[in-house]
C-alpha positions in Angstrom: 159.1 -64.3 192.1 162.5 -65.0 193.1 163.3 -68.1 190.9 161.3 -66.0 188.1 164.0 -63.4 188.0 167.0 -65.5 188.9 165.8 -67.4 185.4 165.1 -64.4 183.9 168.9 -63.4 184.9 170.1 -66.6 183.6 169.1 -66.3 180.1 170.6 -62.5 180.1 174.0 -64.6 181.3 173.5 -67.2 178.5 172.7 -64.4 176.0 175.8 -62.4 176.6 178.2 -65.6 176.3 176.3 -66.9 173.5 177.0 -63.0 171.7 180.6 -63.8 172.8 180.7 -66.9 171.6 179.8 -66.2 168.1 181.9 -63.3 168.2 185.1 -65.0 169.2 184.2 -67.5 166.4 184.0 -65.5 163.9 186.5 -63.2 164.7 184.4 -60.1 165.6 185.0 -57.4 167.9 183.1 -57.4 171.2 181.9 -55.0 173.4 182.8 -57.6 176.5 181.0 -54.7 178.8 178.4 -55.7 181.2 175.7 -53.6 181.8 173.2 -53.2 184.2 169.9 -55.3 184.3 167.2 -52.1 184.4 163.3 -52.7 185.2 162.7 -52.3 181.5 165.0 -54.7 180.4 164.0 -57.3 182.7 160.6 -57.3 181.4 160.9 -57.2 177.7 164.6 -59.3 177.0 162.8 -62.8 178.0 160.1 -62.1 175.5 162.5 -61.3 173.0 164.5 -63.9 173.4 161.5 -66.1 173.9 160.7 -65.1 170.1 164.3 -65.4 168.6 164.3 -69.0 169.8 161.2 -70.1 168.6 162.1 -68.3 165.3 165.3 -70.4 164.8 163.1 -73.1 164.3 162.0 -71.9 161.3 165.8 -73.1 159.6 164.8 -76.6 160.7 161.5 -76.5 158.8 163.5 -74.3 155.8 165.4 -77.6 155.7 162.4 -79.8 155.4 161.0 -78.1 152.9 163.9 -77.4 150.6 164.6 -81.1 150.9 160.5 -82.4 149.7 161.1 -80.3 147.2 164.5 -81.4 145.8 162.9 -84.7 146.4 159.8 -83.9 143.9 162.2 -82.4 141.2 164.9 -84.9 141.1 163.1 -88.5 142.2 159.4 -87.3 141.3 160.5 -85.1 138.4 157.6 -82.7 139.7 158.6 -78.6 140.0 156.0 -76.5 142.6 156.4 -72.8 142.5 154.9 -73.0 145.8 157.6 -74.9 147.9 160.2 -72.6 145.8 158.2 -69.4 147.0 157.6 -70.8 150.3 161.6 -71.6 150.6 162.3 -67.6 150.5 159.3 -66.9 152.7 160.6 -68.5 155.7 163.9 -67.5 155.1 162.7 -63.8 155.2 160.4 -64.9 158.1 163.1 -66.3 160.2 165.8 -63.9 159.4 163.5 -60.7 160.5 162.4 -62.2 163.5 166.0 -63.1 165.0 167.4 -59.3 164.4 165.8 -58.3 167.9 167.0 -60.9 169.5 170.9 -60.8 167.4 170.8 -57.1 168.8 169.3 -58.1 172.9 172.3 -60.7 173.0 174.9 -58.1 171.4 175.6 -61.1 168.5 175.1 -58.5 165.2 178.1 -57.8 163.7 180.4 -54.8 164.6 182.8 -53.0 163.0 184.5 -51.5 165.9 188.0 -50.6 164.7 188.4 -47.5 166.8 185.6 -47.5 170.1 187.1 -51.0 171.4 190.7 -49.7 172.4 188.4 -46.4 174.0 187.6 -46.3 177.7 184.6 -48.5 178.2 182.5 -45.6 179.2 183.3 -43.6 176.1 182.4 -46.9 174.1 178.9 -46.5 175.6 178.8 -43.2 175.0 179.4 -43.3 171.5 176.9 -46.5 171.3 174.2 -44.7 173.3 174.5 -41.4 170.8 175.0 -43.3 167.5 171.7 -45.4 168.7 169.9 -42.6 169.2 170.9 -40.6 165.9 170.7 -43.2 163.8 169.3 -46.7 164.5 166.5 -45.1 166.3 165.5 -43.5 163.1 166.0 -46.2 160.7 163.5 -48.0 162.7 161.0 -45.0 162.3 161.5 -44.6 158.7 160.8 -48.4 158.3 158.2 -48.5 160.6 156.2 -45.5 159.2 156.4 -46.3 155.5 156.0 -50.1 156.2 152.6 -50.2 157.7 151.0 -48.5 154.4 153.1 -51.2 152.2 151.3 -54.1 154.1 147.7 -51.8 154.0 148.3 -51.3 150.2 149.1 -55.4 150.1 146.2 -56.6 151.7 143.5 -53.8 150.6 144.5 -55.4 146.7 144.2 -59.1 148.1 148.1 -59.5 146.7 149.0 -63.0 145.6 152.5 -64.2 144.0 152.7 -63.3 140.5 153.8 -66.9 139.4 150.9 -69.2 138.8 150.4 -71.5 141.6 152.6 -69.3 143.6 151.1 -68.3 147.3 148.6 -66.2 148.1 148.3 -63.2 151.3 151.5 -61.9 150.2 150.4 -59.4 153.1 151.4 -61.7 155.1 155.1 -62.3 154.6 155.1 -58.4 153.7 153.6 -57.7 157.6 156.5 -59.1 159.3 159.0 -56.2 158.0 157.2 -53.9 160.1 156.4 -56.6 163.0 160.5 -57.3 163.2 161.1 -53.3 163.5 158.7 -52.5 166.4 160.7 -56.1 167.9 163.5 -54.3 167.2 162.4 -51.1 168.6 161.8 -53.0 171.8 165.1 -54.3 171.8 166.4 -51.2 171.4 165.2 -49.4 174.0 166.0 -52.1 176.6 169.7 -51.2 175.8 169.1 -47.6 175.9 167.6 -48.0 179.3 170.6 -50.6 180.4 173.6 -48.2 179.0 172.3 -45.3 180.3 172.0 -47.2 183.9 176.0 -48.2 183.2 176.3 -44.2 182.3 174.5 -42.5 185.5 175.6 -45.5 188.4 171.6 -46.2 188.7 170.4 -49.7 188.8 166.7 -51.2 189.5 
């Protein structure tokens, strides 16, 4: 038990340096606050993280693909609508599945030009009120009408327009709502860790 949580607090470590890593690369504002590991978080930030590294596998095998089939159009002089449709699908696919774990490791981009020169508390503050007002229902409002879009999808047996294109277009079109309830996860780990930063109370 004890080597399982000192891992689990290992990744959280190499999560928050890899978020400030990217950020000092790319010239982003960061947070740089440390909050509190909280029961919830714990449990739920290794399986998210667990996911957003398997998903960045999915660029490798983007690569593959998108180089077979410059190979069949240039050398083979061969075009398949089904390695060009597949190309977007795992971009989509591996783009939604990394935003819960770009927002667990604190690596989306922010455009803090006022709350970093605030008092770190009143940073959390305004993070813990603008999550709660607005992210929270973004994810509700894509959540809700998102389920019906994939229902609708598969209930008509979609398939791509394009002949020879791919079929189970409900497929690709479930993971919008899949990456949301991620995100939803994700979210309330950080709820639960900022308001342990704003009350003093840890796990």
């Amino acid at each position: 038990m004890t080597d399982r949580v000192a891992a689990k607090d290992a990744d959280q470590r190499s999560g928050d340096e890899l978020a400030h890593a990217i950020s000092s690369a790319e010239g982003l504002p960061t947070t740089g606050l440390a909050l509190p590991e909280t029961r919830l978080s714990r449990a739920v930030d290794g399986v998210l993280s667990t996911i957003g590294k398997a998903a960045s596998w999915l660029w490798v095998v983007l690569l593959v693909v998108i180089v077979f089939n410059v190979m069949l159009r240039h050398v083979f002089d061969e075009g398949r609508i089904e390695f060009e449709e597949l190309q977007w699908h795992i971009n989509a696919l591996a783009f939604m599945l990394a935003i819960a774990y770009a927002y667990r490791v604190d690596a989306h981009i922010r455009i803090d030009l006022v709350s970093t020169k605030l008092r770190p508390r009143l940073q959390v503050w305004i993070e813990f009120y603008g999550t709660l007002l607005l992210l929270l229902p973004f994810i509700a409002v894509v959540v809700w009408f998102g389920w019906p879009f994939v229902a609708h999808s598969f209930a008509v047996s979609e398939i791509s327009p394009s002949p020879g294109g791919l079929p189970f277009r409900w497929l690709l079109k479930a993971v919008l709502p899949l990456a949301f309830v991620l995100l939803l996860v994700a979210v309330a780990s950080r709820l639960s860790r900022m308001w342990a930063f704003l009350t003093g109370r840890t796990e």
